[in-house]
N, CA, C and O atoms as a Tinker XYZ file with bonds, in Angstrom:
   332  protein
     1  N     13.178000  -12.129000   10.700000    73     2
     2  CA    12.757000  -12.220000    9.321000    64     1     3
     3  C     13.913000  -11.787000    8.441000    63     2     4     5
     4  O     14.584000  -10.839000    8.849000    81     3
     5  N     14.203000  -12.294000    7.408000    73     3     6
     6  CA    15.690000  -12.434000    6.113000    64     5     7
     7  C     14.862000  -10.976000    4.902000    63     6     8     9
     8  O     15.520000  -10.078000    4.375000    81     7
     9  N     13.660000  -11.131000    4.789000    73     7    10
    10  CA    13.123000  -10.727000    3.814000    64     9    11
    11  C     11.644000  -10.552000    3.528000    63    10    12    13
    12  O     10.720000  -10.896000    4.266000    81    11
    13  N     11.556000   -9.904000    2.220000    73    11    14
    14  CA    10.243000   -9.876000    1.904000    64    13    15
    15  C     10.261000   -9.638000    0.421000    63    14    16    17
    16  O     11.065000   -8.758000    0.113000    81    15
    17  N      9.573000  -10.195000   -0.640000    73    15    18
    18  CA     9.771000  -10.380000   -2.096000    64    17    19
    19  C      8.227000   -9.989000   -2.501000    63    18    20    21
    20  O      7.226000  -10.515000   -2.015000    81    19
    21  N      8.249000   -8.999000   -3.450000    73    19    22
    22  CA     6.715000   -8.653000   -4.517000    64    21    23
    23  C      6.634000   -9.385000   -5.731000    63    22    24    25
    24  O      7.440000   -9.175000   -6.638000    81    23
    25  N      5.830000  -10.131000   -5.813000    73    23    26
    26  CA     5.384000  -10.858000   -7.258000    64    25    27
    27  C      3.766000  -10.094000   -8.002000    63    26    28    29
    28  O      2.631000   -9.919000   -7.560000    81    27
    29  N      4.543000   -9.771000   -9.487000    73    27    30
    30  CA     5.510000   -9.710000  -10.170000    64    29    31
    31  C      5.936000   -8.458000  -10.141000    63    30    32    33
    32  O      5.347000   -7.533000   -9.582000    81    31
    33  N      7.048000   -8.381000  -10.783000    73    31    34
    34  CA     8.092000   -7.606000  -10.662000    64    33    35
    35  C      7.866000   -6.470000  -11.025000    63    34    36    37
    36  O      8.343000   -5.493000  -10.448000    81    35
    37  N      6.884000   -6.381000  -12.329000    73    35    38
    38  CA     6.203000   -5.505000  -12.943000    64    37    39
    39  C      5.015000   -5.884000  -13.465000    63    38    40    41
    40  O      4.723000   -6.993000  -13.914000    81    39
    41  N      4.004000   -4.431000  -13.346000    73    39    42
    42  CA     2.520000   -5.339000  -13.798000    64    41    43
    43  C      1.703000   -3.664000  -14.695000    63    42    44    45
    44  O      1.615000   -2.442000  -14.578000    81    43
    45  N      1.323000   -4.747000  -15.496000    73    43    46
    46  CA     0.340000   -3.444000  -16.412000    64    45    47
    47  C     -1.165000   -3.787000  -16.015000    63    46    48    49
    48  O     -1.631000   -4.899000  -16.263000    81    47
    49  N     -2.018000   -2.636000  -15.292000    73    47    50
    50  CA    -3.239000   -2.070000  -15.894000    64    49    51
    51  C     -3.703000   -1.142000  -16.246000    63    50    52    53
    52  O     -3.219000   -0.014000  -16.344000    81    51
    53  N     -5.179000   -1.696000  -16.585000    73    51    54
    54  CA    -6.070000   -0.208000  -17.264000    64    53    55
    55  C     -6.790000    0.209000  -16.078000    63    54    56    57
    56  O     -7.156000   -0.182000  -14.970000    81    55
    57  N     -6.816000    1.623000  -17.201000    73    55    58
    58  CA    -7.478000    2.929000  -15.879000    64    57    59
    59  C     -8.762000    2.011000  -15.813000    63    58    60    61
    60  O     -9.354000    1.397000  -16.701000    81    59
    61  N     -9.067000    2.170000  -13.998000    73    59    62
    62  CA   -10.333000    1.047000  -13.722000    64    61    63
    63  C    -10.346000   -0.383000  -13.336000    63    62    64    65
    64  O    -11.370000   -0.841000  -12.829000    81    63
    65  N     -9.504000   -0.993000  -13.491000    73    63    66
    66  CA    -9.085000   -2.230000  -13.454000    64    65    67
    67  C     -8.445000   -2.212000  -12.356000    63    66    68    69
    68  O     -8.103000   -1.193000  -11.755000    81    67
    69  N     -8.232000   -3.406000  -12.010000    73    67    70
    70  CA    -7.355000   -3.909000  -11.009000    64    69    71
    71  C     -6.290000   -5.125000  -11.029000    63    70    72    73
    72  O     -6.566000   -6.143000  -11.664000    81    71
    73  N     -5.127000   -5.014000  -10.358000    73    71    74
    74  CA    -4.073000   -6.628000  -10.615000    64    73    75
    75  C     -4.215000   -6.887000   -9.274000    63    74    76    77
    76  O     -4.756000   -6.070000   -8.529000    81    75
    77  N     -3.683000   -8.189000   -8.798000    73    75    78
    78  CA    -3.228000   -8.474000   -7.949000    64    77    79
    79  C     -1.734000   -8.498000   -7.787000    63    78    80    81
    80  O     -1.050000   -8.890000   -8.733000    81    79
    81  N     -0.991000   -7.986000   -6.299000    73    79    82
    82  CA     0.554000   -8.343000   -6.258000    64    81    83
    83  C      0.181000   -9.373000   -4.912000    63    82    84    85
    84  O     -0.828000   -9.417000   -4.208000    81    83
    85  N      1.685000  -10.320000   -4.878000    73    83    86
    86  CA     1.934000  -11.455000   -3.936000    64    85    87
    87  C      3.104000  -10.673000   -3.450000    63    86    88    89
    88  O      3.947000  -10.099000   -4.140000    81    87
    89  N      2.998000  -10.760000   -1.776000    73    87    90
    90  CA     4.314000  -10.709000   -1.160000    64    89    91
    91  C      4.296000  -11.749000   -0.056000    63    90    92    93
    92  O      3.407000  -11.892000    0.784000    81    91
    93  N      5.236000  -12.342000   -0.163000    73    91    94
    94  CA     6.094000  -13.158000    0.371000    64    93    95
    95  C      7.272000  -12.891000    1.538000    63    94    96    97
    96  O      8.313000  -12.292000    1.265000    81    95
    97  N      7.019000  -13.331000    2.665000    73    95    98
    98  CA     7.800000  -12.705000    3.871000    64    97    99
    99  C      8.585000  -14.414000    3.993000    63    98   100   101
   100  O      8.038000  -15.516000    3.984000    81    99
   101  N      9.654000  -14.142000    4.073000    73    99   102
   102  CA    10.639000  -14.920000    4.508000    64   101   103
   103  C     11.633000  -14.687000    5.944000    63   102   104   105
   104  O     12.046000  -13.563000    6.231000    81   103
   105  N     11.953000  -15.931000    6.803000    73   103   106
   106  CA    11.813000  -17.366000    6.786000    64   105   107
   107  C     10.365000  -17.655000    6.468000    63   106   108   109
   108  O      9.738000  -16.598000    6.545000    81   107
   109  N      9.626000  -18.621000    6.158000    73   107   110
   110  CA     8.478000  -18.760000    6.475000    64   109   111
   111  C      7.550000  -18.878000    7.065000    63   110   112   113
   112  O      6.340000  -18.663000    7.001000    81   111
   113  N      8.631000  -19.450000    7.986000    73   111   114
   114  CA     8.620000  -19.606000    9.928000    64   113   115
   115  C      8.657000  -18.173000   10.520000    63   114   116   117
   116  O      9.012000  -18.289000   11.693000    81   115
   117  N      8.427000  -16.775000   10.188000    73   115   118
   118  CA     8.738000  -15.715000   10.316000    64   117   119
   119  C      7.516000  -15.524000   11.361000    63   118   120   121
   120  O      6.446000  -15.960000   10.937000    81   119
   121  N      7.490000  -14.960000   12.624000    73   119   122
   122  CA     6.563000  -14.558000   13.773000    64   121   123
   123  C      5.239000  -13.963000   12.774000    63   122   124   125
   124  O      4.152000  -14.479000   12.516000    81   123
   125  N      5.819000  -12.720000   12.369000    73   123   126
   126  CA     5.216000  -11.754000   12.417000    64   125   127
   127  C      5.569000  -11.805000   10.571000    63   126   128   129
   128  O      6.689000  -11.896000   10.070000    81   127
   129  N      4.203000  -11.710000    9.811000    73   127   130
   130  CA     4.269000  -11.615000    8.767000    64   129   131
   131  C      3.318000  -10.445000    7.899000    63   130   132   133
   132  O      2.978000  -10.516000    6.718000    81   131
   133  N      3.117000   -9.725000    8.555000    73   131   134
   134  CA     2.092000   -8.411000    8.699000    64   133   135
   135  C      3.232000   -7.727000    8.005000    63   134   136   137
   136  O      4.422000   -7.674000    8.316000    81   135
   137  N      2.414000   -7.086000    6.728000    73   135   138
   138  CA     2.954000   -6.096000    5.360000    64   137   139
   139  C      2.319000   -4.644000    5.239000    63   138   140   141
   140  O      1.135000   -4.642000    5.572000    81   139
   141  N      2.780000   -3.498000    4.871000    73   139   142
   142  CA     1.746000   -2.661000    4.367000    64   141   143
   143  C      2.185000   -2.520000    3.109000    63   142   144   145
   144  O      3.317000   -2.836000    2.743000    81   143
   145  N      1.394000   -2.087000    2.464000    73   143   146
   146  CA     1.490000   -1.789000    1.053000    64   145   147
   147  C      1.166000   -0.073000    0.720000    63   146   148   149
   148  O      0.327000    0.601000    1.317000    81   147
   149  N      2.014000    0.376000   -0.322000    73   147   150
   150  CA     2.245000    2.085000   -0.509000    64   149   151
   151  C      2.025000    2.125000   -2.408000    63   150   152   153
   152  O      2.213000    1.320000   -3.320000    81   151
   153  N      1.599000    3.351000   -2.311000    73   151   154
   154  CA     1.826000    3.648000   -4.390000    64   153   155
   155  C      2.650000    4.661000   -4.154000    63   154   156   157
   156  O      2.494000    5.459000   -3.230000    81   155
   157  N      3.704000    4.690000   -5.093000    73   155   158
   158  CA     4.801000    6.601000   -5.323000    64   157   159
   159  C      3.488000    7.345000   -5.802000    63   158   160   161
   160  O      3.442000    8.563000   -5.627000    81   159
   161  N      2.653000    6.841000   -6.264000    73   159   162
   162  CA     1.680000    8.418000   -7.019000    64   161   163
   163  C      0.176000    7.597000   -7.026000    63   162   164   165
   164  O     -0.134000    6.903000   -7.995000    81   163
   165  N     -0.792000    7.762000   -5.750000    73   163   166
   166  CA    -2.069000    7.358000   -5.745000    64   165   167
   167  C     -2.733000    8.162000   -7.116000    63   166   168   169
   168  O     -3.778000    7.668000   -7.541000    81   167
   169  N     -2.263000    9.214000   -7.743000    73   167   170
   170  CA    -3.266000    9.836000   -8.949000    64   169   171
   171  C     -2.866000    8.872000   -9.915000    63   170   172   173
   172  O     -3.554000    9.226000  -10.872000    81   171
   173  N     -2.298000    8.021000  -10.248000    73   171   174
   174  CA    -2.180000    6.716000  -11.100000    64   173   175
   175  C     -2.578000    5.789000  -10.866000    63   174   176   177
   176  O     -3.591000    5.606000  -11.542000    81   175
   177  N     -2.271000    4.638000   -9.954000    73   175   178
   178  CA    -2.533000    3.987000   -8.830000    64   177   179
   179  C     -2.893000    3.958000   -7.367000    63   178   180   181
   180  O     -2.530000    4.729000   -6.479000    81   179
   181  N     -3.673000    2.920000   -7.302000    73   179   182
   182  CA    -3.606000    3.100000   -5.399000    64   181   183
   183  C     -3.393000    1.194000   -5.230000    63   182   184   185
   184  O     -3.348000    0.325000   -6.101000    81   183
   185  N     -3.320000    1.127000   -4.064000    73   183   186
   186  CA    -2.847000   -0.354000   -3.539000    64   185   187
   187  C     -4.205000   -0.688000   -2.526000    63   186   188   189
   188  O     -4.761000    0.177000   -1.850000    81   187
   189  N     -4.499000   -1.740000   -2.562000    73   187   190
   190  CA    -5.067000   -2.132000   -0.679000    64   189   191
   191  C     -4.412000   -2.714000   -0.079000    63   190   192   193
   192  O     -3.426000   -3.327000   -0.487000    81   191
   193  N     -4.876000   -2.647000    1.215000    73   191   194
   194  CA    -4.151000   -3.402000    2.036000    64   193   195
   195  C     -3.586000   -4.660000    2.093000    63   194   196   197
   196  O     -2.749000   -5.153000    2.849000    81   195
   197  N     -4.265000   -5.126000    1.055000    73   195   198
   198  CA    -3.970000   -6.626000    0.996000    64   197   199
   199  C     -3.349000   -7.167000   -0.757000    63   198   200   201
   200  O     -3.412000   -8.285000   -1.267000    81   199
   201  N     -2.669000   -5.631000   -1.427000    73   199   202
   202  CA    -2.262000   -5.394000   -2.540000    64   201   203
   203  C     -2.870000   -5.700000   -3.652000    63   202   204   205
   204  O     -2.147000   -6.278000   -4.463000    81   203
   205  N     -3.590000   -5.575000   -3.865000    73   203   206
   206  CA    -4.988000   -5.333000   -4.990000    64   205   207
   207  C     -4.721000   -3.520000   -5.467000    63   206   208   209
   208  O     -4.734000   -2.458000   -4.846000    81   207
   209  N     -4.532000   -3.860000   -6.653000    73   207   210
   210  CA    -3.835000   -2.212000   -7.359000    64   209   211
   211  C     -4.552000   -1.984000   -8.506000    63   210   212   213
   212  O     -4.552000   -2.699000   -9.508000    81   211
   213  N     -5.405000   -0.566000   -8.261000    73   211   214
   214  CA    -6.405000   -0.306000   -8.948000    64   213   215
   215  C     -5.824000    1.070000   -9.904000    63   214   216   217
   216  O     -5.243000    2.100000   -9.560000    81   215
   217  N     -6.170000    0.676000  -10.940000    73   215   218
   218  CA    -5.534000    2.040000  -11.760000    64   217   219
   219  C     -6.665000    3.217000  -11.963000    63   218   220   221
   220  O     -7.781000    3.011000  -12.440000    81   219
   221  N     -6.069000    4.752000  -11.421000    73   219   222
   222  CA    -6.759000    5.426000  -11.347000    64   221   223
   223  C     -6.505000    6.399000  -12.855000    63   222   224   225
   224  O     -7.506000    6.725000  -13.493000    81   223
   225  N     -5.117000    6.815000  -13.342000    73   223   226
   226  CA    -5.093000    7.600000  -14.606000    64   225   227
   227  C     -3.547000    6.849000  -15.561000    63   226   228   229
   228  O     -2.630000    6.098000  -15.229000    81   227
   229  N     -3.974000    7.618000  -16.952000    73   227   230
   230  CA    -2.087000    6.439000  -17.485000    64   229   231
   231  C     -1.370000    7.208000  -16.261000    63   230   232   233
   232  O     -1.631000    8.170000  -15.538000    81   231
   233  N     -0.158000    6.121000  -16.438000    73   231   234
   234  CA     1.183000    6.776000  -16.076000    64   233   235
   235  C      1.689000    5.749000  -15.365000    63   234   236   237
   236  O      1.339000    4.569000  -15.395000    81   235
   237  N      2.471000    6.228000  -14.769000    73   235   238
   238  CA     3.168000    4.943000  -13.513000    64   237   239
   239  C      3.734000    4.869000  -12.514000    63   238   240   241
   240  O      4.704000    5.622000  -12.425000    81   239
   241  N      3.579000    4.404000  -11.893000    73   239   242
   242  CA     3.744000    4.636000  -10.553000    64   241   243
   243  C      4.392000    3.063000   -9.505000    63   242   244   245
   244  O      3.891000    2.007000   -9.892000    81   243
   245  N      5.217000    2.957000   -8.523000    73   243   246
   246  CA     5.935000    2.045000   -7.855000    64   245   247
   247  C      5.173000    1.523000   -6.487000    63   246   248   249
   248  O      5.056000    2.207000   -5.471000    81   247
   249  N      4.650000    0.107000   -6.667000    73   247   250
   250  CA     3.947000   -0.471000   -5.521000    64   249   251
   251  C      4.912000   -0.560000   -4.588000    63   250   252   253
   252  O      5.738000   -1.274000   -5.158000    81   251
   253  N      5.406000   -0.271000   -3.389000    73   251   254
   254  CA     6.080000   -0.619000   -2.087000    64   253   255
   255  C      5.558000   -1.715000   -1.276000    63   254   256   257
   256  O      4.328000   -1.686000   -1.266000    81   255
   257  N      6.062000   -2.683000   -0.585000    73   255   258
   258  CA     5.451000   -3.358000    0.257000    64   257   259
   259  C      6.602000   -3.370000    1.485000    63   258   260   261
   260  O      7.825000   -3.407000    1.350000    81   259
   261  N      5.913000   -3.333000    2.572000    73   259   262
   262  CA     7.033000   -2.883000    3.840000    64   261   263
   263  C      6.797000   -4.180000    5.015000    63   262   264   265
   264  O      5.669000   -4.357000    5.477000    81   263
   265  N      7.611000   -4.788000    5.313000    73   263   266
   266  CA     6.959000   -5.510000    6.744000    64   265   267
   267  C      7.090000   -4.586000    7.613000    63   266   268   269
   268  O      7.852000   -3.620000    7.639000    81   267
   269  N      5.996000   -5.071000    8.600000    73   267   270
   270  CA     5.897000   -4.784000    9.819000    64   269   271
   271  C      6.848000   -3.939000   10.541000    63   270   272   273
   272  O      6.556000   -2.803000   10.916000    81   271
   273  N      7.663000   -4.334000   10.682000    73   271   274
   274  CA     9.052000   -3.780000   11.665000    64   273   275
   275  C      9.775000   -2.073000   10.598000    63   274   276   277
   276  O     10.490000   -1.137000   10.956000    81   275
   277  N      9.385000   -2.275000    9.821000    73   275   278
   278  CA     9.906000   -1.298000    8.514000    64   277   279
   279  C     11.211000   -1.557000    8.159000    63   278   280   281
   280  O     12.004000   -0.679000    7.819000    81   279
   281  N     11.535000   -3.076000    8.245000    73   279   282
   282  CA    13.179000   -3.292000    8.290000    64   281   283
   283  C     13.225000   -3.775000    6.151000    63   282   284   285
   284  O     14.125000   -3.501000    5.357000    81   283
   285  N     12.406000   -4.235000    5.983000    73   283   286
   286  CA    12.503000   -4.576000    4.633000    64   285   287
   287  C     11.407000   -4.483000    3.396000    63   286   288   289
   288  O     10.232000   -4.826000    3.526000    81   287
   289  N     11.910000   -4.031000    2.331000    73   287   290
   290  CA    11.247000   -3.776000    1.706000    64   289   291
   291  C     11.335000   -4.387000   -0.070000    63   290   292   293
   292  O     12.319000   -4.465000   -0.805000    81   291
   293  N      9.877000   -4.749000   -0.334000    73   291   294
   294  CA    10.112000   -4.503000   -2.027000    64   293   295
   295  C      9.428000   -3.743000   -2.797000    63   294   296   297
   296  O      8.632000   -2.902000   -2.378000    81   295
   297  N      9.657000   -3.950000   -3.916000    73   295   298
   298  CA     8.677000   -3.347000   -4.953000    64   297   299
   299  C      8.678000   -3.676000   -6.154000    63   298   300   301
   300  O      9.541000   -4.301000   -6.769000    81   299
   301  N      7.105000   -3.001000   -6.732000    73   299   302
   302  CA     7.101000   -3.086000   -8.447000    64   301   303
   303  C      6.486000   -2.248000   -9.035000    63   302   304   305
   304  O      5.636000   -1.523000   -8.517000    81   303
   305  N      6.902000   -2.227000  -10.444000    73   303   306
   306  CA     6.511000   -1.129000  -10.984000    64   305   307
   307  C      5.681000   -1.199000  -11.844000    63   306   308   309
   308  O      5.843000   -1.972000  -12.787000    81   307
   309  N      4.324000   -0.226000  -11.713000    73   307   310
   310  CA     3.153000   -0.683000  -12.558000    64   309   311
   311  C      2.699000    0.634000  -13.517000    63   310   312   313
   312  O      2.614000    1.831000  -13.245000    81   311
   313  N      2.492000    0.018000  -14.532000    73   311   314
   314  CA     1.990000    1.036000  -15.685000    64   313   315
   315  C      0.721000    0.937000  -16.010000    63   314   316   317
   316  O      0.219000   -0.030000  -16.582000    81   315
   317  N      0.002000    2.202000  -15.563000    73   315   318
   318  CA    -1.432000    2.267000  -16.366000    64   317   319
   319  C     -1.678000    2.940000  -17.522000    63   318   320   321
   320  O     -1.215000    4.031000  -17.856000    81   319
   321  N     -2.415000    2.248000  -18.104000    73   319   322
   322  CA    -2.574000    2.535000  -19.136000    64   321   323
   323  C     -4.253000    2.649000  -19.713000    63   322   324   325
   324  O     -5.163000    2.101000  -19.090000    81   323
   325  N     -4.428000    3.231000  -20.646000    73   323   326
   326  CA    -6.071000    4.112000  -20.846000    64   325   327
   327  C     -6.535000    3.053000  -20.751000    63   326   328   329
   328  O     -5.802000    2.064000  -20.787000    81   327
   329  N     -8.240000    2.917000  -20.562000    73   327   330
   330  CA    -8.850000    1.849000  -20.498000    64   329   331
   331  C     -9.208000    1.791000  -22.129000    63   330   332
   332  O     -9.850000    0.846000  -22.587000    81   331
């Protein structure tokens, strides 16, 4: 595998709400395309497994997404903001 890319780059929600992020594992042809997903600060945000990012208080905090192997990584940075 070359890579792995988070769409978008940056994303705003409100406390309560939720976005969706896209990651993208490259070649496409890649075996193994199994991701986890991380927040720098769950008391702002949290992620699921399947990157659905729910805002818990303002502030902001950095979605991680890791393949499998832990060889590559991206991220984005999301701002919550009051509902």
């Amino acid at each position: 595998m070359s890579g792995v890319s988070l769409t978008p780059a940056t994303a705003s929600v409100k406390v309560g709400a939720t976005t969706a992020l896209t990651s993208t594992v490259s070649p496409a042809d890649a075996t193994d395309k199994s991701v986890s997903y991380a927040s720098s600060n769950t008391a702002v945000a949290t992620v699921s497994s399947v990157g659905v990012v729910t805002g818990v208080s303002a502030g902001s905090a950095t979605i991680t997404v890791t393949t499998h192997d832990g060889s590559k990584t991206a991220s984005t940075a999301v701002t919550v903001t009051a509902a």
